[in-house]
C-alpha positions in Angstrom: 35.8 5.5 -9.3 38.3 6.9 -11.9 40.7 8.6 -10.1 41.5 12.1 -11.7 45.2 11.6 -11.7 45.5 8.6 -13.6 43.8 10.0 -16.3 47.2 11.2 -17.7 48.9 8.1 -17.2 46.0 6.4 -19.4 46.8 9.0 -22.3 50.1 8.1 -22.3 49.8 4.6 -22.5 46.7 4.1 -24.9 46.9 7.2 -26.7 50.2 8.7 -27.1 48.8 10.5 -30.5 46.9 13.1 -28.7 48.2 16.3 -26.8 47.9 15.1 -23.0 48.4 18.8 -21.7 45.2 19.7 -23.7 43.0 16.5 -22.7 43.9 17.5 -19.1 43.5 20.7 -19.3 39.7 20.5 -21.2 38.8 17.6 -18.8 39.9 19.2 -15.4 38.4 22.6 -16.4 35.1 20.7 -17.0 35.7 18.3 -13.4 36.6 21.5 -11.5 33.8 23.6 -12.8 30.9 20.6 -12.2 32.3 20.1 -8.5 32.6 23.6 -7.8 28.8 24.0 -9.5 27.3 21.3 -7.0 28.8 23.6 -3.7 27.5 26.7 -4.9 24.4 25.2 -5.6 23.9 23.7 -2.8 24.5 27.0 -1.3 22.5 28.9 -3.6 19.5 26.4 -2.5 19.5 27.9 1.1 18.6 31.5 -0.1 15.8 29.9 -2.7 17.9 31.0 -5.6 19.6 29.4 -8.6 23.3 29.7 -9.4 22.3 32.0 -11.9 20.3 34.6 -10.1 23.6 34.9 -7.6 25.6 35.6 -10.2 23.5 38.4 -11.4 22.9 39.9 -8.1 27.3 39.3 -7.6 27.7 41.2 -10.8 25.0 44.0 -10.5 26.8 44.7 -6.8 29.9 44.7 -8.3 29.0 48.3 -9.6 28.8 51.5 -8.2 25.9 52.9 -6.0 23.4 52.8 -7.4 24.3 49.1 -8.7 22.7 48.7 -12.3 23.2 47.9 -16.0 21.7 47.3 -18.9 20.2 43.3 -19.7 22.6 43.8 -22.7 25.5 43.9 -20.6 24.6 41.7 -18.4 23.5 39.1 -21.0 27.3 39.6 -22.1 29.4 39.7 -19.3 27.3 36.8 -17.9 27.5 35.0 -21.3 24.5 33.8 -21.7 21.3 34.9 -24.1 18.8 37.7 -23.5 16.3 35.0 -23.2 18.0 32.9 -20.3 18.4 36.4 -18.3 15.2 37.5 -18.7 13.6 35.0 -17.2 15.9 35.0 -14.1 15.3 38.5 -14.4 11.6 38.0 -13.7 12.2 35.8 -10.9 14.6 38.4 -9.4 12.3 41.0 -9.8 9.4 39.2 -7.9 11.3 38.9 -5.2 12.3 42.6 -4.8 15.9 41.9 -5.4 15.7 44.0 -8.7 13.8 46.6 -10.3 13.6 47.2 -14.1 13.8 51.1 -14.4 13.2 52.8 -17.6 16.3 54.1 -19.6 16.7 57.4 -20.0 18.8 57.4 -23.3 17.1 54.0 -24.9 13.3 54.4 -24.4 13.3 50.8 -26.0 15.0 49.7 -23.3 15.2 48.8 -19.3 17.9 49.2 -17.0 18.4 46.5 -14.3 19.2 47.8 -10.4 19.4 46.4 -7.3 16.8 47.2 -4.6 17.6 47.7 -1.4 16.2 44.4 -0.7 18.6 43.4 -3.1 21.9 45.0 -1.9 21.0 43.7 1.9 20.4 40.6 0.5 23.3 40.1 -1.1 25.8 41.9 1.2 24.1 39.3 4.2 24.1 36.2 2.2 27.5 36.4 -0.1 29.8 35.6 2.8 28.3 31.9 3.1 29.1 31.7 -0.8 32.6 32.9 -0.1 33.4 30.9 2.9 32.4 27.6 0.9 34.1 28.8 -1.9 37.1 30.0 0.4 37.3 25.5 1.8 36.8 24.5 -1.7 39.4 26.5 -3.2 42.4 26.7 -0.2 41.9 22.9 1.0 43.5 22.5 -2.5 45.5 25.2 -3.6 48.0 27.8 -2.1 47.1 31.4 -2.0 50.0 31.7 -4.6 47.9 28.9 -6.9 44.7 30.8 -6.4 46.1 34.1 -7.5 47.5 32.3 -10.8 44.5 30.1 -11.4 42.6 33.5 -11.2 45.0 34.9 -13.5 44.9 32.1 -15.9 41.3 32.0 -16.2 40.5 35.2 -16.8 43.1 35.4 -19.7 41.5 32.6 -21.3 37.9 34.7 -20.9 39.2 38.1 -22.3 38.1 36.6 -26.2 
């Protein structure tokens, strides 16, 4: 195995041409992200759902009672297309963890909410998610580093 912090040393040596703090930063994103991807779906495989499908029912119960929001917005905030989230949408929605309701201002248009199902779900299961995440995160970082890694990251998300 390639250990991760060797990787800099290597740049240095056989490629002193190229901005090391970038490489690192690019790679490590990437290596963080994949090993952090693996817990929560191994998580997420528990509750029969994709990594996706938590992250919309995470976002949809980050809003007010009565917890919804248009696919528009969700396709944005989520970042990915209209297609990708409708189909999670279906699977959501055959589950009862969603309900497409009809929008009042956009006849054209659904908004996405929680069910009931959906909030009890979320609110039972959620804690697992942010235990694991809780080990992966503080076996490695002080709270101090968490609360700037948060920082950092969503700077480099606000476009």
């Amino acid at each position: 195995m390639i250990k991760v912090e060797n990787t800099e040393i290597r740049f240095h040596e056989n490629w002193p041409d190229i901005d090391v703090n970038l490489a690192m930063a690019v790679l490590n994103l990437g290596r963080a992200s994949s090993q952090f991807n693996l817990l929560v779906e191994s998580v997420c495989e528990q509750f029969d759902l994709s990594v996706f499908e938590l992250e919309v029912l995470v976002l949809l119960r980050s809003f007010p009672y009565p917890h919804r929001l248009t696919p528009s917005l969700l396709s944005s905030s989520l970042m990915v297309s209209s297609g990708g989230l409708t189909k999670v949408l279906i699977k959501l929605e055959s589950k009862n963890y969603i309900i497409r309701d009809a929008n009042p201002t956009d006849k054209r248009s659904k908004i996405v909410r929680l069910t009931e199902l959906g909030v009890e779900f979320i609110e039972k299961n959620y804690p697992l998610v942010q235990y694991m995440s809780k080990q992966f995160f503080e076996s490695k970082l002080s709270r101090q580093e968490l609360v700037l890694l948060s920082v950092l990251l969503t700077k480099l998300l606000k476009g």
